[in-house]
DRENGUGU-591219 format. One record per residue (C-alpha): residue number from 0; residue in three letters; x, z, y. Coordinates in nm, 4 decimals. Each point is the difference from the previous one (the first is absolute). Layout:
+-----+-----+----------+----------+----------+
!   i !  aa !        x !        z !        y !
+-----+-----+----------+----------+----------+
! NUM ! Ala !        X !        Z !        Y !
...
+-----+-----+----------+----------+----------+
//
This chain:
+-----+-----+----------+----------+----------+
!   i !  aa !        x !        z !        y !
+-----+-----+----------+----------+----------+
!   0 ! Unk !   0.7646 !   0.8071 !   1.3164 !
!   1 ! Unk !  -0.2686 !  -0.2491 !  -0.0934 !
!   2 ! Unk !  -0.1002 !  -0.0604 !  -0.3329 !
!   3 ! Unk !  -0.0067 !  -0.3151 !  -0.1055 !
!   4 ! Unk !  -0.1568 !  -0.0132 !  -0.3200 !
!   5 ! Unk !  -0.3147 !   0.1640 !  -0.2210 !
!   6 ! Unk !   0.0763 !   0.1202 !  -0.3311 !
!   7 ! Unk !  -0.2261 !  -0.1688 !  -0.2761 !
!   8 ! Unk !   0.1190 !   0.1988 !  -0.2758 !
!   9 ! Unk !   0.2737 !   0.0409 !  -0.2877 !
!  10 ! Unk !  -0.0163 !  -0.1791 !  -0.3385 !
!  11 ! Unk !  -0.0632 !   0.2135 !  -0.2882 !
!  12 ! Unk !   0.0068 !  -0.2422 !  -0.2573 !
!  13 ! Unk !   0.0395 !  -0.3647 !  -0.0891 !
!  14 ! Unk !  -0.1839 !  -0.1674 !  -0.2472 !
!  15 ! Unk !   0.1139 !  -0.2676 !  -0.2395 !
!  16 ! Unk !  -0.1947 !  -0.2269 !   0.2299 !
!  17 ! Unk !   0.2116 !   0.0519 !   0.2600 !
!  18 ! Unk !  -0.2790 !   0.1856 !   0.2078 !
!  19 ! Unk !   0.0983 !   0.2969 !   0.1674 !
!  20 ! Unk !  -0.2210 !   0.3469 !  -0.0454 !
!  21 ! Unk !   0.0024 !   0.2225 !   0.3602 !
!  22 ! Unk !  -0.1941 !   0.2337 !   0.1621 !
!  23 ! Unk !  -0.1449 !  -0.1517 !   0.2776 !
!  24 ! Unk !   0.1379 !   0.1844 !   0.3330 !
!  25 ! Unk !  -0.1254 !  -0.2273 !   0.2752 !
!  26 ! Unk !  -0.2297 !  -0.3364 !   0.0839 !
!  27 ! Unk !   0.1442 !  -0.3232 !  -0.1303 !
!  28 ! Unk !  -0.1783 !  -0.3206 !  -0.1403 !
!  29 ! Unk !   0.0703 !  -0.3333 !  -0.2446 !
!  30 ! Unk !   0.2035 !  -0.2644 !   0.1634 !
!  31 ! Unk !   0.1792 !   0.3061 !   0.2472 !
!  32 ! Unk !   0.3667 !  -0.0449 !   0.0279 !
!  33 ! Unk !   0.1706 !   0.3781 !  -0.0686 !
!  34 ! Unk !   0.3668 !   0.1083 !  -0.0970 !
!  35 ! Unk !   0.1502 !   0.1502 !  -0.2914 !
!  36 ! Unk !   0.2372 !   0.2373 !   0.0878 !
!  37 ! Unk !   0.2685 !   0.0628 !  -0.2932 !
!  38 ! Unk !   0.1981 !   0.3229 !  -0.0592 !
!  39 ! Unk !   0.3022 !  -0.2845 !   0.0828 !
!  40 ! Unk !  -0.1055 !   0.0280 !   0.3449 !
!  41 ! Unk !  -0.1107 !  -0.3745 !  -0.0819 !
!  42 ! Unk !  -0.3203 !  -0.0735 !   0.1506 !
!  43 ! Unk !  -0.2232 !  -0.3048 !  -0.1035 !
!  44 ! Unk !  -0.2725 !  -0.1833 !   0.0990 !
!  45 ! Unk !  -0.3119 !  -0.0909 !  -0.2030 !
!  46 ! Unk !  -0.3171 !  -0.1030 !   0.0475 !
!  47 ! Unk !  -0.2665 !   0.1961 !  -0.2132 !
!  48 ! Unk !  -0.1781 !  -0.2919 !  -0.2456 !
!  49 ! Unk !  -0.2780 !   0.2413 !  -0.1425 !
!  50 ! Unk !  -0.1105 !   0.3814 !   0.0078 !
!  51 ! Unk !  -0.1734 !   0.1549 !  -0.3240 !
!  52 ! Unk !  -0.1313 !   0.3701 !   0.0148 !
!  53 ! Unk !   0.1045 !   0.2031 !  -0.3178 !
!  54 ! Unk !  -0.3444 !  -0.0685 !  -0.1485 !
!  55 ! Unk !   0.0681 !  -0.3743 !   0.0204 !
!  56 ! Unk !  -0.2398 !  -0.1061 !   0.2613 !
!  57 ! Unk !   0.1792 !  -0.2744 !   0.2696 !
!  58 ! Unk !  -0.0347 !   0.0976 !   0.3405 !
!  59 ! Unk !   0.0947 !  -0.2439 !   0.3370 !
!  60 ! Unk !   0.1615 !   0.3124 !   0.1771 !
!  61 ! Unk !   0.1155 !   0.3872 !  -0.0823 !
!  62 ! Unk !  -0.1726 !   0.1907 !   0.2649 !
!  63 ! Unk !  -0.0996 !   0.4077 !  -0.2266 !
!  64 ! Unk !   0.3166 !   0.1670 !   0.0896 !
!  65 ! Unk !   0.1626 !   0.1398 !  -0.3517 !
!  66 ! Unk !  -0.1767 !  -0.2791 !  -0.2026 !
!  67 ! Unk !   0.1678 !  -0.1066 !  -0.3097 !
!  68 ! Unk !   0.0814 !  -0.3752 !   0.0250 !
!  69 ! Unk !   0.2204 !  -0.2487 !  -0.2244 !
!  70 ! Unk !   0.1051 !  -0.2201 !   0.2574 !
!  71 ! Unk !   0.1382 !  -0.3688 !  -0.0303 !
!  72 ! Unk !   0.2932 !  -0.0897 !   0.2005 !
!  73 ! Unk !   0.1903 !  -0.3467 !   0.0477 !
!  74 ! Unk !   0.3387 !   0.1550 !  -0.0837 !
!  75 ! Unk !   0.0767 !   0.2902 !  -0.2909 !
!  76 ! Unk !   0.0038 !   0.3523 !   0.0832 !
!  77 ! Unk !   0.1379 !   0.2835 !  -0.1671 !
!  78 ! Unk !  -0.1100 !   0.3914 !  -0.0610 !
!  79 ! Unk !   0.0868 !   0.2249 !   0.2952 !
!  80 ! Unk !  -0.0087 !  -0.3202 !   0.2503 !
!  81 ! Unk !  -0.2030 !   0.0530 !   0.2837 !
!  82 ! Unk !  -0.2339 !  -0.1868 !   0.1877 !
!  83 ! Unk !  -0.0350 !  -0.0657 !   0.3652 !
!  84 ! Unk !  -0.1378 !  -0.2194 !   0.2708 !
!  85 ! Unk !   0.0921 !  -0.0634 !   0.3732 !
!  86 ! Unk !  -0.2245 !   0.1599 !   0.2313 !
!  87 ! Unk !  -0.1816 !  -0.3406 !   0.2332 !
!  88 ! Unk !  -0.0439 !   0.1417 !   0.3718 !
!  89 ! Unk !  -0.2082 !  -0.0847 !   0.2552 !
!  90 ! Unk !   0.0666 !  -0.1578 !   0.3003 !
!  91 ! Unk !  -0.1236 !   0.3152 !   0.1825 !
!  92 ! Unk !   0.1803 !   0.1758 !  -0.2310 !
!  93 ! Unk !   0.3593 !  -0.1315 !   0.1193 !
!  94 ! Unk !  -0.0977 !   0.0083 !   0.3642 !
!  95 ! Unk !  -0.0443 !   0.3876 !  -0.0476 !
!  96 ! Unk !   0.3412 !  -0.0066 !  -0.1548 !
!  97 ! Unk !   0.1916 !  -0.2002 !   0.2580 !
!  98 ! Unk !  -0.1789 !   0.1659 !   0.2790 !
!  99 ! Unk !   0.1443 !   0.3521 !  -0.1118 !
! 100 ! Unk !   0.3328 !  -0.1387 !  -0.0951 !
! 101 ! Unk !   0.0164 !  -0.1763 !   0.3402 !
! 102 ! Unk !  -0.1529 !   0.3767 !   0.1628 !
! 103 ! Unk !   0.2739 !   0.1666 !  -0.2252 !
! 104 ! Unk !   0.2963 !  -0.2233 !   0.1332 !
! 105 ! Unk !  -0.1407 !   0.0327 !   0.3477 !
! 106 ! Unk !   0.0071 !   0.3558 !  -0.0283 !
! 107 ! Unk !   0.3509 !   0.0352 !  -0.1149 !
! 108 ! Unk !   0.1805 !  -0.2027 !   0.2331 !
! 109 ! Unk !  -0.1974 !   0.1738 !   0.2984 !
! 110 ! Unk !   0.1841 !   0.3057 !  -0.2024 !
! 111 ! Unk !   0.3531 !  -0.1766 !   0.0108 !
! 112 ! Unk !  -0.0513 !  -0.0430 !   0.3871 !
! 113 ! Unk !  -0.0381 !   0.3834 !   0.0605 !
+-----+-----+----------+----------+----------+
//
């Protein structure tokens, strides 16, 4: 199992803005492209316009893990939704990977053979 994506957080509230209050799980910025992920099973993706913490200050990037922020978003969002963005790997990264999946395979059809 490899997971894919980082959890950003769930929206608590929407205002009648159309910003979206959450609790800040993990690192994201302005101008990042994240998904909405609906109780449908619909996901969406947005690109976050602006970030505001809850005391109104604008901020480039969310970076204090359980900050309150009223985040801006190209496309609505609803209470409950949750937020999410793809994980970007390194090249080294997906060497590691296909070196043990190639070491894996390897393995098991030495296995077969017996």
């Amino acid at each position: 199992y490899v997971n894919q994506y980082v959890y950003l957080g769930m929206i608590e509230s929407v205002s009648g803005h159309g910003k979206v209050k959450i609790e800040q799980k993990n690192k994201f910025s302005v101008g990042d492209h994240i998904e909405i992920m609906k109780p449908c099973w619909e996901n969406l993706e947005v690109q976050v316009l602006s970030l505001t913490t809850d005391e109104g200050e604008k901020v480039d990037r969310a970076h204090h893990p359980r900050q309150i922020l009223w985040v801006e978003l190209s496309k609505p969002a609803a209470q409950y939704d949750l937020l999410r963005v793809q994980k970007k790997w390194s090249e080294e990264y997906c060497t590691i990977c296909l070196f043990h999946f190639l070491h894996q395979k390897s393995f098991y059809l030495k296995f077969i053979k017996l």
